[in-house]
PATORRO-304218 format. One record per residue: z, x, y of N, C-alpha, C in turn; residue in three letters. Coordinates in steps of 0.05 Angstrom, whole numbers. Layout:
BEGIN
     n.pz     n.px     n.py    ca.pz    ca.px    ca.py     c.pz     c.px     c.py   kepa
        Z        X        Y        Z        X        Y        Z        X        Y    ALA
...
//
This chain:
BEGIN
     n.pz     n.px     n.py    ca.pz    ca.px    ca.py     c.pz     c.px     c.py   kepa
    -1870    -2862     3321    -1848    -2855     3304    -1848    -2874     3280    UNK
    -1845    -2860     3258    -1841    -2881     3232    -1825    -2879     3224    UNK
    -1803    -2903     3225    -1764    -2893     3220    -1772    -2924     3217    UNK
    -1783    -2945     3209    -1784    -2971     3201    -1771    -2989     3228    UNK
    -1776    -2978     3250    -1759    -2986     3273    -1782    -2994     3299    UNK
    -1781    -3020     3309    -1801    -3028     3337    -1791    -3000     3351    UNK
    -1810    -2991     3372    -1809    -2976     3385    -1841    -2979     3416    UNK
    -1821    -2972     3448    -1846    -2975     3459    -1857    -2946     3458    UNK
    -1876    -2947     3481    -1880    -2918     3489    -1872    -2908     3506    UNK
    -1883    -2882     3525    -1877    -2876     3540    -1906    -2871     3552    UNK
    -1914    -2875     3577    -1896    -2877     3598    -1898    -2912     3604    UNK
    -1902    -2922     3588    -1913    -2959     3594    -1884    -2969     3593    UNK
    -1862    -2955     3585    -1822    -2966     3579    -1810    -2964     3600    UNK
    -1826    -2937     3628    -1820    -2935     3648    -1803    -2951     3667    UNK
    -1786    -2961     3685    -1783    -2972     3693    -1798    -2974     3722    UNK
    -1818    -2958     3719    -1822    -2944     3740    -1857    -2938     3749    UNK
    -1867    -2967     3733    -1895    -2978     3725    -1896    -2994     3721    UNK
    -1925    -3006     3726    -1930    -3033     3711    -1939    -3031     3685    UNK
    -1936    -3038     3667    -1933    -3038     3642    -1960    -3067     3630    UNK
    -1987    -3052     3625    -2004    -3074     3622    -2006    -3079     3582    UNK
    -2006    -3096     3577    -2009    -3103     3544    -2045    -3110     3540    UNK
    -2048    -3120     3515    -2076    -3131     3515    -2081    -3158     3505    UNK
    -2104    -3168     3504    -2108    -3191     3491    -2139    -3189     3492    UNK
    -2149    -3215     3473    -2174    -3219     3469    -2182    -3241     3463    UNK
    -2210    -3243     3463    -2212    -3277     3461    -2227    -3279     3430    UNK
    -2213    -3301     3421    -2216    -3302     3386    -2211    -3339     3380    UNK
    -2225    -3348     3353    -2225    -3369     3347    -2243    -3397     3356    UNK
    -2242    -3422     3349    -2262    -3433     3350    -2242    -3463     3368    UNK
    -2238    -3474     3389    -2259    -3458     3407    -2251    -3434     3414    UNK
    -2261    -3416     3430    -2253    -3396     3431    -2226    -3395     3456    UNK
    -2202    -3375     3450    -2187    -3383     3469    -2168    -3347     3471    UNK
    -2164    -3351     3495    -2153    -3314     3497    -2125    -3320     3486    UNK
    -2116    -3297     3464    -2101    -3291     3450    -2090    -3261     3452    UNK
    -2067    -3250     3449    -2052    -3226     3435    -2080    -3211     3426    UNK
    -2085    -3187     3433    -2102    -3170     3416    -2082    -3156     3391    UNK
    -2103    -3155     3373    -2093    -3158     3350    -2112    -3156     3322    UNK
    -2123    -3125     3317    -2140    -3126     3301    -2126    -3109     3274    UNK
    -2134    -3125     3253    -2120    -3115     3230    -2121    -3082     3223    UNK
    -2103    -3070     3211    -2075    -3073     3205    -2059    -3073     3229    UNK
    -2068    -3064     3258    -2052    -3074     3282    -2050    -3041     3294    UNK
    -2061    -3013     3286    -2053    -2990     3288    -2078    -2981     3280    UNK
    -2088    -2958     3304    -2117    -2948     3293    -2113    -2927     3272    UNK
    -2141    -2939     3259    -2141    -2925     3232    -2146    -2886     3237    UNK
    -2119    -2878     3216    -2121    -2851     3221    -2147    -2835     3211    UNK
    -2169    -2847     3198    -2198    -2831     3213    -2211    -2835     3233    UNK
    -2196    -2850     3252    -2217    -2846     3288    -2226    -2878     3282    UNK
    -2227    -2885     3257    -2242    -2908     3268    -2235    -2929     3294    UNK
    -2246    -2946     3313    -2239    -2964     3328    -2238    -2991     3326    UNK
    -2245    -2998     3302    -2239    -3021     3288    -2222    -3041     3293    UNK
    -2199    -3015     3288    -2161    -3035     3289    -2156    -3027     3318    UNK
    -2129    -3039     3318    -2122    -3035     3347    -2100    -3054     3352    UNK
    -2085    -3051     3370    -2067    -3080     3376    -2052    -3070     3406    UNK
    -2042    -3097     3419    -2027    -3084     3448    -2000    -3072     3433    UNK
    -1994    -3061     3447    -1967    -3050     3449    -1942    -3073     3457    UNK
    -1924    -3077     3457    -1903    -3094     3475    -1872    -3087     3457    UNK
    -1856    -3091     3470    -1819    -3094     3460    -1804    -3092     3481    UNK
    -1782    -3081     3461    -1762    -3063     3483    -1754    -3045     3474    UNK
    -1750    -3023     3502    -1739    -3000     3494    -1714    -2993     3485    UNK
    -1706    -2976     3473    -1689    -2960     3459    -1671    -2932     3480    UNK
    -1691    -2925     3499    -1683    -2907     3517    -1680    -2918     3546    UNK
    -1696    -2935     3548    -1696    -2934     3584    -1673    -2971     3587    UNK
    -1663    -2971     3610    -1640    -2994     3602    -1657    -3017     3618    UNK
    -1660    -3041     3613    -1669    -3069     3635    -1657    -3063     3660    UNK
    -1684    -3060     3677    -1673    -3056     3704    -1673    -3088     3719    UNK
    -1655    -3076     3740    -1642    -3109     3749    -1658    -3120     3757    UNK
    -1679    -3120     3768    -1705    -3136     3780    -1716    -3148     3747    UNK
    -1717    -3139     3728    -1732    -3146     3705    -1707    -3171     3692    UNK
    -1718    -3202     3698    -1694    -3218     3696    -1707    -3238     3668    UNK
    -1725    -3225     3666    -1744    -3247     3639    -1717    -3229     3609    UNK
    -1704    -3233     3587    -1696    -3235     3571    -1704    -3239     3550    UNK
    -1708    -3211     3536    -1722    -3213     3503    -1706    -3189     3479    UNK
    -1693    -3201     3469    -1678    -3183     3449    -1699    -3166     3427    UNK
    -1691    -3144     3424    -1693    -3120     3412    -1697    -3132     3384    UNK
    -1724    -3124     3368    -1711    -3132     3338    -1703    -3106     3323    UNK
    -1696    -3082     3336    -1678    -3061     3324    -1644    -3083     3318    UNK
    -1635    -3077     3310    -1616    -3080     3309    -1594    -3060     3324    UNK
    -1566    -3070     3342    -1553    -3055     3349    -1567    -3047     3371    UNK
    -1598    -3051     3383    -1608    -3033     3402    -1598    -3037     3430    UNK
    -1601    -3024     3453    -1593    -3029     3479    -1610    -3052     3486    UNK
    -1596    -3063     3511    -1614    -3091     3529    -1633    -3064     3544    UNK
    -1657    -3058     3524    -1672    -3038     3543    -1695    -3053     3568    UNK
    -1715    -3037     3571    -1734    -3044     3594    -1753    -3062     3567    UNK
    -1768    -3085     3576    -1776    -3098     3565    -1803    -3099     3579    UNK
    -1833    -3093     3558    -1860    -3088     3560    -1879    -3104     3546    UNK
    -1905    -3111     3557    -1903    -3105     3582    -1895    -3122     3596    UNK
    -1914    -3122     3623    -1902    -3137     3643    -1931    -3151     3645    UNK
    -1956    -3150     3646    -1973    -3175     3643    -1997    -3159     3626    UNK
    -2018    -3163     3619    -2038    -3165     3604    -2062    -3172     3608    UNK
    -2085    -3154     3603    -2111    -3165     3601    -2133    -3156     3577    UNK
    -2156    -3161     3586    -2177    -3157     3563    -2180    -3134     3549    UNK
    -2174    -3129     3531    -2170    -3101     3510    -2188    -3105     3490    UNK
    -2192    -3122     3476    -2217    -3128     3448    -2233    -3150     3464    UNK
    -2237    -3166     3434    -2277    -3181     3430    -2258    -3198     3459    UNK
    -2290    -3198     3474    -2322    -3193     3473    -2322    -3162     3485    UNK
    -2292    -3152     3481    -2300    -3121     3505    -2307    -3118     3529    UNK
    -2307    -3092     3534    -2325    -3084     3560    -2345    -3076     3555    UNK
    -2376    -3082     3568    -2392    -3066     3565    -2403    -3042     3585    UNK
    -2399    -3021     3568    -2391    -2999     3584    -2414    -2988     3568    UNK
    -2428    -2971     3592    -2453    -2955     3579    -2451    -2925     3581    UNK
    -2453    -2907     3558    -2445    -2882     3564    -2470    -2871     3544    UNK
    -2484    -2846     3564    -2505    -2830     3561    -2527    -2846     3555    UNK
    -2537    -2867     3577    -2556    -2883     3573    -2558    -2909     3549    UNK
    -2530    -2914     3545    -2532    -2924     3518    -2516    -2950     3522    UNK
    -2518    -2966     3504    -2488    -2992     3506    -2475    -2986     3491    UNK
    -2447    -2981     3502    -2432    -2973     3481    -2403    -2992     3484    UNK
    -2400    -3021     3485    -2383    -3036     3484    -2354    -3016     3478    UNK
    -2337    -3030     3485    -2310    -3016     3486    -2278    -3033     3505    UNK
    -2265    -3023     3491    -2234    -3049     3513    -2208    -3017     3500    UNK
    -2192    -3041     3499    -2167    -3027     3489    -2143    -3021     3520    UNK
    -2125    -3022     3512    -2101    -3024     3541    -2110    -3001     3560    UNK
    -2140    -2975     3547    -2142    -2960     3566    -2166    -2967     3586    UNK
    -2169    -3002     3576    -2197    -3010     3596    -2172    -3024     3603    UNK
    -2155    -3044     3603    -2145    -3064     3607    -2118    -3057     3636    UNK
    -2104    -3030     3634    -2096    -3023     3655    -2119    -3012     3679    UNK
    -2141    -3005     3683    -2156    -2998     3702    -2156    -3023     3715    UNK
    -2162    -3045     3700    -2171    -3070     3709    -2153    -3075     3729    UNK
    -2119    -3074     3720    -2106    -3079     3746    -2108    -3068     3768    UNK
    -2104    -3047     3758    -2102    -3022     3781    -2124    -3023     3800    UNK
    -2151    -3031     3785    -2171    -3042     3807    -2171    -3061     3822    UNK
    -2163    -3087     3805    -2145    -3109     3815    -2125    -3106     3849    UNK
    -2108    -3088     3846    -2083    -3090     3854    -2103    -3070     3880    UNK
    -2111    -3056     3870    -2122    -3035     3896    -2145    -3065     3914    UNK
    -2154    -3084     3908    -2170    -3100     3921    -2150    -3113     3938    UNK
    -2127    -3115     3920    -2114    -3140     3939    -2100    -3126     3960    UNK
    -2091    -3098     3960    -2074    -3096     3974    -2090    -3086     3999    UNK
    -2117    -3084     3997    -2141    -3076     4015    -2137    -3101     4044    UNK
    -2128    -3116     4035    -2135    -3143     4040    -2105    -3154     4063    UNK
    -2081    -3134     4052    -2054    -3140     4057    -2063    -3128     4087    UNK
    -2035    -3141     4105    -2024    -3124     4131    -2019    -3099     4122    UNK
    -2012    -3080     4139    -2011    -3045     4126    -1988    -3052     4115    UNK
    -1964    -3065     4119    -1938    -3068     4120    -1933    -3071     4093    UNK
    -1952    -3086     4078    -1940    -3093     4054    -1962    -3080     4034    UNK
    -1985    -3061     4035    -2001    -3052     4019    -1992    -3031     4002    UNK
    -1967    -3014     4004    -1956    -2993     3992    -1926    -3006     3979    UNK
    -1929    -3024     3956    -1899    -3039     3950    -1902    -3031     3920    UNK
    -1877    -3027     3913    -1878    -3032     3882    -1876    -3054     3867    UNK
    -1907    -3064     3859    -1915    -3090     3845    -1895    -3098     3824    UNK
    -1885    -3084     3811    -1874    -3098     3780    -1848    -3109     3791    UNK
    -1828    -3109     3814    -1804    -3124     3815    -1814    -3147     3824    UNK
    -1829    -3147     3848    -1847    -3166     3855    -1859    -3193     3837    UNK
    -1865    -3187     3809    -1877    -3206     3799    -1850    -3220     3780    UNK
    -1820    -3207     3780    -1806    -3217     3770    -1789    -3243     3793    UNK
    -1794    -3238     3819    -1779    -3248     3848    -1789    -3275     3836    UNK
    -1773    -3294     3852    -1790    -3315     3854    -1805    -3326     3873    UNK
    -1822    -3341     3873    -1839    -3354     3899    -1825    -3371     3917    UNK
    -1838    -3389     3938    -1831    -3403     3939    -1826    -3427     3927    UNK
    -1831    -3427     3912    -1839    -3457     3891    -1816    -3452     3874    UNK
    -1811    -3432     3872    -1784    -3419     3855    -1785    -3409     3820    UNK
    -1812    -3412     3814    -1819    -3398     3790    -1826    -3369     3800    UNK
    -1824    -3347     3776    -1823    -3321     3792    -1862    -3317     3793    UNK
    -1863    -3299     3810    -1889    -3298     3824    -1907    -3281     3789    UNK
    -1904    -3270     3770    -1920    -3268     3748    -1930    -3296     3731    UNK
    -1910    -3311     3735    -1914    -3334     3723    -1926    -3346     3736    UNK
    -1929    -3349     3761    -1949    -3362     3790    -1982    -3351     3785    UNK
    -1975    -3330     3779    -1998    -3308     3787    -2017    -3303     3764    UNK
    -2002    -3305     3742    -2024    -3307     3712    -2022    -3324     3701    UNK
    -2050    -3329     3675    -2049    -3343     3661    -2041    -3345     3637    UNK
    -2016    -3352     3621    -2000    -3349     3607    -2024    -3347     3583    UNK
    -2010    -3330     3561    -2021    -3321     3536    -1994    -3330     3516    UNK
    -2008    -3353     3494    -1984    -3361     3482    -1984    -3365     3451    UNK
    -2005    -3338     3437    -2018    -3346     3417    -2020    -3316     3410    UNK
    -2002    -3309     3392    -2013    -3276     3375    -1982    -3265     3374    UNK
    -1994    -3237     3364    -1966    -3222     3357    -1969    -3186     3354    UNK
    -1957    -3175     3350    -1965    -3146     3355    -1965    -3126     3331    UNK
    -1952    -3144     3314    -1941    -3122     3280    -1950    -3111     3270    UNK
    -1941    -3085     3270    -1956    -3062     3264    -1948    -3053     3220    UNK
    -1962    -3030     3210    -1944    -3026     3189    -1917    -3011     3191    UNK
    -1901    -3019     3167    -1879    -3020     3164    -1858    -3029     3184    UNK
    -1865    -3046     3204    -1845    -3065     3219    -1864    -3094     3209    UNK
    -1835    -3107     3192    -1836    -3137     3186    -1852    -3147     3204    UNK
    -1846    -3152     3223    -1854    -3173     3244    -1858    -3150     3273    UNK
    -1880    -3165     3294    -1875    -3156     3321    -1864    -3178     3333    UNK
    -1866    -3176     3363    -1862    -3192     3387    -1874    -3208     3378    UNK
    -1877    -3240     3398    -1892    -3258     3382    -1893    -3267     3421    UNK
    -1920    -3275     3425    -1927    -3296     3449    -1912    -3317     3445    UNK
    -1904    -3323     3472    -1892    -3352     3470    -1895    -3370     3502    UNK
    -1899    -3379     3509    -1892    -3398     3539    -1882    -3389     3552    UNK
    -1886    -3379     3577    -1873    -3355     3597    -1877    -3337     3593    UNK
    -1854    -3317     3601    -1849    -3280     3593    -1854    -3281     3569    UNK
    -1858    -3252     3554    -1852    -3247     3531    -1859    -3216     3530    UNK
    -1852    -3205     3505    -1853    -3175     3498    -1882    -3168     3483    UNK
    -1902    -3187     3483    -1927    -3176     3472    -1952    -3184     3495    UNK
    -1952    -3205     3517    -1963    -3208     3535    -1964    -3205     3567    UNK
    -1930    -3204     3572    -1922    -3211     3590    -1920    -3235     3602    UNK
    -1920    -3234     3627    -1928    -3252     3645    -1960    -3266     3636    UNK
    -1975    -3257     3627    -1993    -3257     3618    -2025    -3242     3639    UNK
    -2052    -3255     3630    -2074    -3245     3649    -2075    -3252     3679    UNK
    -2088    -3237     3692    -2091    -3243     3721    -2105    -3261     3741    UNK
    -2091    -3279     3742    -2103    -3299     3766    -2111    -3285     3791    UNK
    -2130    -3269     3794    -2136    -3264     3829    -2130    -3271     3848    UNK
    -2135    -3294     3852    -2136    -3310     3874    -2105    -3324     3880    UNK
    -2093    -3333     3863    -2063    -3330     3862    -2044    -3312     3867    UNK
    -2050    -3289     3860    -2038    -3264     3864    -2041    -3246     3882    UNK
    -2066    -3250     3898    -2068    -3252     3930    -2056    -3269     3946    UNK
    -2047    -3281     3947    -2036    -3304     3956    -2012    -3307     3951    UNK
    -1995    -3297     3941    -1975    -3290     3928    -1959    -3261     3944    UNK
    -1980    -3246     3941    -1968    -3217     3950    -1967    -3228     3978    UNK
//
């Protein structure tokens, strides 16, 4: 929608999913960041060039009570909506290398970057008692541990460097230390997050 207004999508605003963002690894040394390729919005001839994660808050769907991380709307006036995503992985450089019709044809974007979980999340829960293999992950990573930080923040590796701004919105979300509306929780610690669930 172009009304000069942040806006998420659907179905990633869901309350009712996990909600994956992107990032990439950029700079010298090199260090994983916010994906984020200029102008931030693929270019309307197909090219794959640009690109950027998605992240905010919604406008339609309200912060559900398990979602206890806190990030204001830069709509103005907007509802305390569902806030996206909820963690993040590899979407741009270095990519995936993904070979299609005998060929290398490198490639990322939040539609490689959610499989990842989902492959992710299908390993670990392989792994669970039957009892706990069918749970809905995303309240889960808001709970806290035992340690008493919530189990996303346990479980990934924070992303605290990038931003999402697309044209005609001033500014996006901005990474910061902890939660946030352009990374989440951030990328996935495996082995933590097994251990965890």
């Amino acid at each position: 929608m172009d009304d000069g207004r942040a806006h998420v999508h659907f179905p990633a605003a869901s309350p009712f999913v996990l909600s994956v963002g992107g990032t990439m690894v950029s700079g010298t040394p090199p260090a994983e960041v916010v994906w984020w390729v200029p102008p931030g919005e693929r270019a309307s001839d197909g090219s794959t060039a640009a690109g950027a994660t998605g992240g905010g808050v919604s406008t339609v769907f309200p912060r559900p009570a398990w979602q206890t991380a806190t990030v204001a709307s830069l709509n103005a006036g907007s509802i305390d909506g569902r806030v996206v995503p909820d963690v993040s992985a590899l979407a741009g450089s270095p990519y995936y290398d993904l070979i299609f019709q005998g060929k290398d044809s490198p490639n990322g974007g939040t539609s490689a970057a959610t499989p990842l979980w989902a492959a992710l999340l299908a390993r670990i829960a392989a792994g669970l008692p039957a009892g706990k293999r069918l749970r809905f992950i995303t309240p889960l990573l808001y709970g806290a541990t035992p340690g008493g930080q919530p189990a996303g923040q346990a479980g990934c590796a924070d992303i605290t460097s990038g931003d999402n701004r697309s044209p005609g919105i001033p500014q996006g979300y901005t990474a910061t230390v902890g939660y946030d509306a352009v990374s989440g929780w951030g990328t996935p610690i495996g082995t933590q997050l097994q251990q965890l669930l």
